[in-house]
N, C-alpha and C positions, 0 to 999 in steps of 0.2 A: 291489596287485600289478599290475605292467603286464603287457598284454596281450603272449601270442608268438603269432608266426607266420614260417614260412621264408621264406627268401630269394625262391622261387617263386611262393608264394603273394602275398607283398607285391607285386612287381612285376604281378602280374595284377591284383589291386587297383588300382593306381595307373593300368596299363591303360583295366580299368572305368572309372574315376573321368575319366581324359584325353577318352575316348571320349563321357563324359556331359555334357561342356562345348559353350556352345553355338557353332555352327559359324562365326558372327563373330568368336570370339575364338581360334579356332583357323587358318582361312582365311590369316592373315597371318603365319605361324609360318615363315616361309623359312629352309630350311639350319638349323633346330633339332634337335637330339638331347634325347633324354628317357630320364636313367639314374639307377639307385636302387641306393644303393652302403650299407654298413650302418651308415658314420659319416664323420663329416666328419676329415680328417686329423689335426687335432688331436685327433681321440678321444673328444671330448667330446660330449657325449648337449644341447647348448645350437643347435643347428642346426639347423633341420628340414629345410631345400632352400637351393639358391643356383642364381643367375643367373650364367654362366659364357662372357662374350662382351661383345659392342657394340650398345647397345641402339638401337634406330633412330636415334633421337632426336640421334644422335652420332655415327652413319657418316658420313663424306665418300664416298666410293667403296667399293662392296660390289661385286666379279663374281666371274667363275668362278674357280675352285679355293680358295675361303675355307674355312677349316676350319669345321664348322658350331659353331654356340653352342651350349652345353651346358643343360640343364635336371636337375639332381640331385638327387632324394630322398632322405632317410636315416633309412633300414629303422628301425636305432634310436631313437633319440632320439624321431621317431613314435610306436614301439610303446608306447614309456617314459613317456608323458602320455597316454597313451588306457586305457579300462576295457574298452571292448567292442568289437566291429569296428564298430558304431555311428559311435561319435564318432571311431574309428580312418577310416572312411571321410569324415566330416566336416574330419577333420584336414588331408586327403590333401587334397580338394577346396579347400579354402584354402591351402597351402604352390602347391598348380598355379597357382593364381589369382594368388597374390602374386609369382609367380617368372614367370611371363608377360607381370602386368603391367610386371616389370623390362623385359622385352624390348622392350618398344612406349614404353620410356622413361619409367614412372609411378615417382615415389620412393619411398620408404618414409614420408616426412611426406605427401604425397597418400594413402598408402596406409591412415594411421592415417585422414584424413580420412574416407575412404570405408566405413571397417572393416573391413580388409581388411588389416591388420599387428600 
């Protein structure tokens, strides 16, 4: 049975979890938004997070008035493969890492390399 938990609660979780990363990998987070929405539009419970922008790696010119790049969690799909807030918190802590490391331009094949997709 997967784990619930409200919409509140989650996002404090995810909070905790952003807040417990370490300050290197947060530091370089310019114009980011961090939003945990309860499923990815298509509905489907196969998504944990997504990278929602232009990852360094690939800007020509960044200045003022960019909309900032999005970081999305999704409440569902999360809860839906976790037993206990345990590995619910473990989970959390990896979709951040993987969708971060989108930002600073790491792929998803470096990503497996590292263990970390």
């Amino acid at each position: 049975m997967p784990l619930e938990m409200n919409a509140d609660d989650f996002e404090s979780l995810v909070t905790d979890e952003l807040d417990a990363l370490p300050d290197e990998m947060i530091d370089g987070l310019d114009n980011v938004v961090f939003v945990c929405e309860d499923r990815p539009e298509d509905g489907s419970l196969d998504l944990l997070g997504v990278y929602e922008g232009t990852a360094l790696t690939e800007r020509d010119t960044y200045g003022f008035g960019e909309m900032p790049d999005r970081i999305v969690l999704f409440r569902e799909p999360l809860l839906a493969i976790c037993d206990d807030i345990d590995q619910l918190r473990d989970e959390v802590h990896i979709t951040l890492v993987h969708e971060i490391a989108h930002f600073y331009g790491i792929d998803d094949a470096r990503l497996h390399e590292l263990g970390w997709a």
